[in-house]
C-alpha positions in Angstrom: 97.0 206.8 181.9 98.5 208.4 178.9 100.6 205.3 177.0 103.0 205.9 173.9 103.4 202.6 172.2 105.5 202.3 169.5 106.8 199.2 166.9 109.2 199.0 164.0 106.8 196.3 162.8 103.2 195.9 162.6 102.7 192.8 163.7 99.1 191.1 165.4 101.3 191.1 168.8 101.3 195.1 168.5 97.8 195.1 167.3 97.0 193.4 170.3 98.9 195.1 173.1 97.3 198.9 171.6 93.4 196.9 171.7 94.8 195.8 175.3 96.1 198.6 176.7 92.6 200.3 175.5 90.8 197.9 177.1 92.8 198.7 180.4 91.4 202.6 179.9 94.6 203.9 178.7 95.1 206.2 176.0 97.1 205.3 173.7 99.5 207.5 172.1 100.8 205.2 168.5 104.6 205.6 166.8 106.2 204.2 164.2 104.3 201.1 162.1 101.4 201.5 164.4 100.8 205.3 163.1 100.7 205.6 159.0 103.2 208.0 157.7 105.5 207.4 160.9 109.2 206.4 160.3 109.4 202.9 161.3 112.4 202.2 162.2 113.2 201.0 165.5 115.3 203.4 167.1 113.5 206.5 165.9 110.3 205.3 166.8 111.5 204.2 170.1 113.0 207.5 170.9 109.4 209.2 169.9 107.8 207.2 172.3 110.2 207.3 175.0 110.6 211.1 174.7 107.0 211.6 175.2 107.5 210.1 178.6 110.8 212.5 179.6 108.5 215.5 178.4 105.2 213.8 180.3 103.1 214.1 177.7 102.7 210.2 177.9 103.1 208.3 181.4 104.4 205.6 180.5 105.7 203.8 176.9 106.2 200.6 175.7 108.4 200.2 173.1 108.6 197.1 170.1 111.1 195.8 167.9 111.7 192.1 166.9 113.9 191.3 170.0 113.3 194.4 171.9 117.0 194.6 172.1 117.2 197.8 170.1 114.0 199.2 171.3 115.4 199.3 174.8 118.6 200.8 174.0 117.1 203.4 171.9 114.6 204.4 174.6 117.1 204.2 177.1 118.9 207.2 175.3 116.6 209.7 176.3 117.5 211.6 179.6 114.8 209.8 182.7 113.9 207.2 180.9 114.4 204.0 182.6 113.4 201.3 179.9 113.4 197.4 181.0 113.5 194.7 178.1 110.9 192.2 180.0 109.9 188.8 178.6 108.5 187.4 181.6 105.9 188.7 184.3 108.2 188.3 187.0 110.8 190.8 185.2 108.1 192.8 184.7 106.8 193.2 187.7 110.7 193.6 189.3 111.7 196.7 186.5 108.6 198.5 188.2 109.4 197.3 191.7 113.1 197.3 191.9 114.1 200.2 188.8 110.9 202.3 188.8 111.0 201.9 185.5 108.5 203.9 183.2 109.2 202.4 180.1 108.6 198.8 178.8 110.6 197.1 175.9 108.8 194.2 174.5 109.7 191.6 171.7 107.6 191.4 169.0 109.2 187.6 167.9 109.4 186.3 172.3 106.1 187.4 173.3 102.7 185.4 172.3 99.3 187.1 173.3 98.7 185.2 176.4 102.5 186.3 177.6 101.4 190.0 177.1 98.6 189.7 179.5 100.7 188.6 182.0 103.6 191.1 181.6 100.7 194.0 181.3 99.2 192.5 184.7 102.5 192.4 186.1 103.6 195.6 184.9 100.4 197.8 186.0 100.6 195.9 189.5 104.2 196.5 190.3 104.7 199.7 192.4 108.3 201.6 192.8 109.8 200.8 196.0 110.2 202.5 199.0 113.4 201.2 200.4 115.8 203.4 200.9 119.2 201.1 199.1 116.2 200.7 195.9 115.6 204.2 195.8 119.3 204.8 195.9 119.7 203.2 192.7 117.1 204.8 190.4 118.7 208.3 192.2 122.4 207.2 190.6 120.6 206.6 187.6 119.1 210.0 187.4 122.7 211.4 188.1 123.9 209.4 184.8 121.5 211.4 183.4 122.7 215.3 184.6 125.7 214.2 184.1 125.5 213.1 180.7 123.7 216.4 179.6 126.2 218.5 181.3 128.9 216.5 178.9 
């Protein structure tokens, strides 16, 4: 799977989740601190990576700042991206299930190493749902989106 990752920081937690996603088989697509000469700055770097997933040339993102706060509203910008701020597996696990989410916001202060591998395990396990009120939901969403680029 094709993964943008970016970070306003670079700090050993994004160090770690690139070498992790890696060793998962992805290819990972860098932004921001994680890619010299990149502008680091949280919202622009979050909107690189998050664009490469409305324009599928990446799969998935997961996007960094220090709370993840701005990281998730910057991604969450850019039309069909469904970003989810997720400090816990079982969040995780529920943006994929629940939101089909296809973008993860991460913070860089919140999340230890041992945290990450359980939100990547999580993440990479949880499946969109097939019933019918869930899918519902992420269909509204992608009307917020028409309808915002028709404004």
């Amino acid at each position: 799977m094709r993964i943008a990752v970016s970070s306003d920081m670079d700090e050993p937690v994004a160090r770690f989740l690139m070498a992790a996603l890696r060793d998962r088989g992805h290819e990972v697509r860098p932004h921001g601190a994680l890619r010299p000469g990149d502008d680091a700055q949280w919202a622009v770097c979050s909107e690189a990576a998050a664009r490469e997933v409305a324009d599928q040339t990446a799969d998935q993102a997961v996007v960094c700042c220090w709370t993840g706060t701005g990281a998730s509203i910057a991604a969450n910008k850019v039309p069909g991206v469904r970003a989810a701020l997720c400090t816990d597996a079982y969040t995780a696990e529920g943006a994929r299930r629940w939101n089909d989410a296809n973008v993860l916001a991460l913070s860089l202060r919140l999340t230890s190493e041992p945290l990450l591998t359980e939100i990547l395990d999580a993440w990479f396990a949880g499946r969109p749902s097939g019933d019918a009120e869930d899918r519902q939901n992420v269909d509204r969403v992608r009307l917020l989106d028409h309808a915002k680029a028709r404004r």
